[in-house]
N, C-alpha and C positions, 0 to 999 in steps of 0.2 A: 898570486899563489893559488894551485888546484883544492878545492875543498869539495871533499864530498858530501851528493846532495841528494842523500838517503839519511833515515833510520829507519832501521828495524827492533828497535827497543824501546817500546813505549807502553806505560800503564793508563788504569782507566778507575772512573772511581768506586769500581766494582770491588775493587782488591781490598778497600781496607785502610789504605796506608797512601794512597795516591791523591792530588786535589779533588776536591768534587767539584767538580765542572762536566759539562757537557759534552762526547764523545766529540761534537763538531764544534766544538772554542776550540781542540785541539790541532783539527785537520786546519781551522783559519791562522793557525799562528805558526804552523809549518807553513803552508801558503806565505803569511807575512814575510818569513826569514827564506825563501827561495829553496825548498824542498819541493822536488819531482816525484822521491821516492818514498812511499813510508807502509809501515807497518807497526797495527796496533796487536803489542804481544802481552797480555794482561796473562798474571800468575793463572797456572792452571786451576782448574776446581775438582776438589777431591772426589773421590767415588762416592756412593748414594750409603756405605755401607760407612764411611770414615766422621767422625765426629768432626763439624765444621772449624776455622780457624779464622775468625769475625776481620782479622787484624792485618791478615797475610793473603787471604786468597778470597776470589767466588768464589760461590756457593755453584753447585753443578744445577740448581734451578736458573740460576740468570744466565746460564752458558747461551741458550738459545736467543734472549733477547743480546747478549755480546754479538753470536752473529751476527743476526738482524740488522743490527745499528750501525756494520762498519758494511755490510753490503748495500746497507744505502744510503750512508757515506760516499759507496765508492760510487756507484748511480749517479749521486748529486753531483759531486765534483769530479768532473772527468778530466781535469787540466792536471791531476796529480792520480801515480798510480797507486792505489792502496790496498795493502795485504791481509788478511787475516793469519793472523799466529799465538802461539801461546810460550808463554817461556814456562819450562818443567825442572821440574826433579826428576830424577830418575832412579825407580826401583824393580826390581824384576816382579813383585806385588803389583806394581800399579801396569805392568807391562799392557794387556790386554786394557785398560780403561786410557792408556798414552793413545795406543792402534785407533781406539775408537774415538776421539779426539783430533790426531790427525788425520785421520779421512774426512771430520769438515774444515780443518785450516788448509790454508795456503803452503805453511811451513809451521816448523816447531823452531826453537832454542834453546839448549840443555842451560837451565842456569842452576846448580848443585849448590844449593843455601847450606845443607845441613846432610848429615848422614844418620840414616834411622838407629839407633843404641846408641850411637858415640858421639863424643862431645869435644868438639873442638880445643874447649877450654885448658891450659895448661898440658896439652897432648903432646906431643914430641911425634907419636906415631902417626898422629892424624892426618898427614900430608901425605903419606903412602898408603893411607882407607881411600883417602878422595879420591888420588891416580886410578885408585884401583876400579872403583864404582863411575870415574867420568870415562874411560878405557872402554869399560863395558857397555854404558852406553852409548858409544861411541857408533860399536858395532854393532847395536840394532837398526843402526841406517833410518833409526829415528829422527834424528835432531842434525838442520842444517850447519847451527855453527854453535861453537860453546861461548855462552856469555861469561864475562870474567872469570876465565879459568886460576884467577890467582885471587879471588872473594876470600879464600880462607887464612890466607895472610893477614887480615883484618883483626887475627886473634890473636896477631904474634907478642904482641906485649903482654899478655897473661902468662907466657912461658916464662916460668922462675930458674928454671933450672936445665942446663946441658941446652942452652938456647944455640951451640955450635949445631950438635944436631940435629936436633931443630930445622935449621938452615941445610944444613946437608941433607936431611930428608925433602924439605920443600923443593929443593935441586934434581932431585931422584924424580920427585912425583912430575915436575914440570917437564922433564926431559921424556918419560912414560908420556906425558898427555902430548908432547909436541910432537913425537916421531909417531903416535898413532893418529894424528890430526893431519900429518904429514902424508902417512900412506893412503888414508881416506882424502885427501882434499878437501878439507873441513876446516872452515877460518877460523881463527881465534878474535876473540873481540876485546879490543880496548874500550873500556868503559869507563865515559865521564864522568860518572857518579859525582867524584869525590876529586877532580881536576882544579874544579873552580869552589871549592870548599877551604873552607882555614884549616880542618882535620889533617893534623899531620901526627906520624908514629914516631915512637921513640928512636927511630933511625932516622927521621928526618927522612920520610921519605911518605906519600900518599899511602893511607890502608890499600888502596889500588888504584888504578896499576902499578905494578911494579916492576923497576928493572928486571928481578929478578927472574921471571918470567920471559922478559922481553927479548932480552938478552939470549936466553938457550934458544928460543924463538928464529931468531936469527941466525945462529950456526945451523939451525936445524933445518931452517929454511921455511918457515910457515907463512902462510901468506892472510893476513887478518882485516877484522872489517873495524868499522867504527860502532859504539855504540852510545848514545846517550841515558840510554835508562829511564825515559823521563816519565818522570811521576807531576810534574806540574808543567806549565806554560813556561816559565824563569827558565827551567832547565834548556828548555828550546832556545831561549831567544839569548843564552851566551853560550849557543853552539861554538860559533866561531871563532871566538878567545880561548873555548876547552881544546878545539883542534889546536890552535897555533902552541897551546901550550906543552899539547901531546907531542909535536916536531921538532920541539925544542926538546924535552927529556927524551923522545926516543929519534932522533934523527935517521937512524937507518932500516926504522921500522918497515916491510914490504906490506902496505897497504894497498885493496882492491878498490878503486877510485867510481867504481859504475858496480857496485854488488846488486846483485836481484835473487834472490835465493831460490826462485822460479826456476832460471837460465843457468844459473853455476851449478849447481843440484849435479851431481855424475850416475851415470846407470849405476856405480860400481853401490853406492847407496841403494839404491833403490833395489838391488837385487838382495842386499842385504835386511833390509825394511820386511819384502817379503817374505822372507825365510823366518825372519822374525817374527812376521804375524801369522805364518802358517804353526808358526811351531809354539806359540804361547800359549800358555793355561790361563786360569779362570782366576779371577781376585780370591775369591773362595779360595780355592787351590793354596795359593802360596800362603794366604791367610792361615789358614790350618796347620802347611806346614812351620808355618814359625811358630804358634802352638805348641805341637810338636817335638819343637826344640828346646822346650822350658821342662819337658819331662822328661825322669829321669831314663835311662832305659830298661834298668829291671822292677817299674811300678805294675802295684797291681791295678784290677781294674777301677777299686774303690779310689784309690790314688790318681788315676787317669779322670774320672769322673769330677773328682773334684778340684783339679787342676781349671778345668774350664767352670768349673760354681764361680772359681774363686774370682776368674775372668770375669764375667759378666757382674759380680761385684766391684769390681776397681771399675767395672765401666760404667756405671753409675756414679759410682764418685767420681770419674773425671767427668762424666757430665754434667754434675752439680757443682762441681770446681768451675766450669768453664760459665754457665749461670749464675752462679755469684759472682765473678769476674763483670760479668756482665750487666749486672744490675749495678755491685760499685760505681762501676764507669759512667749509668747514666744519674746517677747522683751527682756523682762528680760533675757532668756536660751541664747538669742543672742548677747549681750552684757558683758555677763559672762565668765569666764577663763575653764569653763566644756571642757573635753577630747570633740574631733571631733564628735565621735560617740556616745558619750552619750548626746551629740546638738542633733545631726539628730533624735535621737531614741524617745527624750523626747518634739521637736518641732512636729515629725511625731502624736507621739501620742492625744497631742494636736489638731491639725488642723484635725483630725479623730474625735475627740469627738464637735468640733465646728458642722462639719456636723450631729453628730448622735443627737446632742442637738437641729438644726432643725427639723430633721424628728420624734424623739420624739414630741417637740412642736406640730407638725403640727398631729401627732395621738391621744394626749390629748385634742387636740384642736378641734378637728374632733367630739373626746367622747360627750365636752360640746355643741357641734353646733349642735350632734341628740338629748341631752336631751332637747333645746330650742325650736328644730322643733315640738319635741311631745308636749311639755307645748304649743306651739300656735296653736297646731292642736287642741287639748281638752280645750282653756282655755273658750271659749264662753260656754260650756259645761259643767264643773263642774267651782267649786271657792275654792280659799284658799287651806285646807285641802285636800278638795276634787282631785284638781286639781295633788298634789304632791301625793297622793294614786293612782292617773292612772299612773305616771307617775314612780311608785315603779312597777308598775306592769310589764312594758315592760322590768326591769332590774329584778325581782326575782328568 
């Protein structure tokens, strides 16, 4: 039986939440298990401007040393070919720090964990927010293939109520992400995650993949890759029972058996990508305009003013939210039966992101302290409207 002898979805233990291990124990246990193809895609890391998240991503100071490590990786081991990549979210905020990201990877992969305001949780709607935001990024001609386009079915058992439409909108949102996947040439990725896991949902069925998906997939014609996700070694070395198992639940799945996301990539992307980066704003930019959109429209200028105080207040509390969080945890790590070094490794990392969650704080903080200086340099001068139009100006 053909198995393919790629991935492109693999984390590092920069993220947070992946083993720590050493970028090359990874590339020797692909090696072991007869992989040609691979690429390390570690969670993106936020802007310089976003308060960090210890748990979920790098930090955008170790970005540089992520290159580094897998360019020479690829150096040492020339019997395997290895890619750099990043799996993302996607916001039209982070548009302009995505561009400047992939211009050092290889490739990207839209993996859409969450949607910024809204909340998965007992949503009924939420499956027509995601269509909507994976669509769009779609057509930045940013992201080679979307990783588990069907992750947000993983919340479907918190739906109490009208769980028919529920269903019927995840149908909608899946049908929107396949026929625009379709006209771009853009894979869908079946993700082991959760294959060779006991986690099964209230329908008897994997949080992912799911038929449900797979299925419109197929009338629709999508052509998809594989992916494993992997976040440890284990994940790797019961690839081949996760595939067999994935041909058994989707037997008529149209999988690409040799992907390279180099080689399959179409100009028709790429022309897309450019238009995209010619035509993006600044993280500033969109930053203000969601501001912005928390003011009323007929405030005055005392009201606009202190719309953004009030901002740079909650952002300190969340910064000190996320520091006591963080001190918890290493009481916790220290009080706990963990090997010596997996203490040291996971306390080190912590009291590292304590600092980086100050100097983030104090850079965002910095953002809102020049947009307040401009609103009081102009506010005798214009009013209301007026005042938040001069003040789009200095960010457009």
């Amino acid at each position: 039986m053909q198995i393919p002898n790629y991935n492109y979805h693999s984390h590092t233990k920069r993220c947070g939440h992946a083993a720590f291990i050493n970028d090359e124990d990874y590339i020797d246990e692909y090696r072991k298990h007869g992989f040609k193809y691979i690429g390390i895609s570690d969670h993106m890391p936020n802007t310089k401007y976003q308060l960090p998240d210890e748990r979920s991503r790098m930090d955008i100071i170790h970005f540089n040393d992520y290159l580094k490590s897998i360019k020479k990786l690829r150096k040492k081991n020339k019997d395997i070919n290895i890619l750099i990549g990043l799996e993302c979210e996607y916001s039209k905020t982070l548009g302009k720090h995505l561009c400047n990201l992939k211009d050092k990877c290889d490739y990207l992969i839209l993996g859409e964990h969450y949607i910024d305001g809204i909340s998965p949780i007992n949503n009924i709607e939420y499956p027509l927010a995601y269509a909507k935001i994976v669509c769009e990024a779609m057509d930045t001609g940013l992201f080679d293939y979307i990783a588990h386009p069907d992750c947000f079915l993983k919340f479907r058992d918190t739906i109490k109520e009208n769980t028919e439409t529920y269903i019927k909108n995840s149908k909608k949102c899946f049908k929107m992400i396949c026929e625009k996947a379709k006209k771009l040439d853009i894979p869908l990725e079946i993700n082991l995650t959760f294959v060779n896991n006991v986690k099964i949902m209230n329908d008897n069925e994997y949080p992912y993949p799911h038929r449900l998906l797979f299925d419109i997939a197929n009338e629709v014609g999508n052509k998809c890759v594989v992916g494993i996700d992997a976040h440890n070694s284990s994940m790797i070395a019961k690839y081949k029972d996760s595939f067999n198992k994935v041909l058994r639940y989707f037997p008529n799945i149209n999988i690409i058996y040799n992907y390279n996301p180099l080689t399959y990539r179409n100009k028709q992307l790429d022309k897309k990508y450019d238009k995209f980066k010619k035509n993006i704003k600044s993280f500033e930019h969109y930053y203000l305009l969601k501001i912005i959109k928390r003011i009323p429209y007929n405030s005055n200028n005392d009201e606009i003013i202190s719309t953004f105080n009030k901002l740079r207040k909650n952002l300190i509390n969340s910064k000190n939210a996320i520091i006591n969080t963080l001190l918890k945890e290493i009481d916790t790590i220290n009080n706990s039966i963990l090997d010596i070094n997996d203490k040291n490794n996971m306390i080190n990392r912590k009291k590292e992101f304590i600092k980086i969650t100050d100097k983030r704080y104090k850079g965002q903080d910095k953002l809102l302290k020049d947009m307040i200086a401009i609103l009081n340099k102009n506010k005798n001068n214009y009013q209301g409207q007026k005042l938040i139009k001069k003040l789009k100006e200095y960010y457009s």
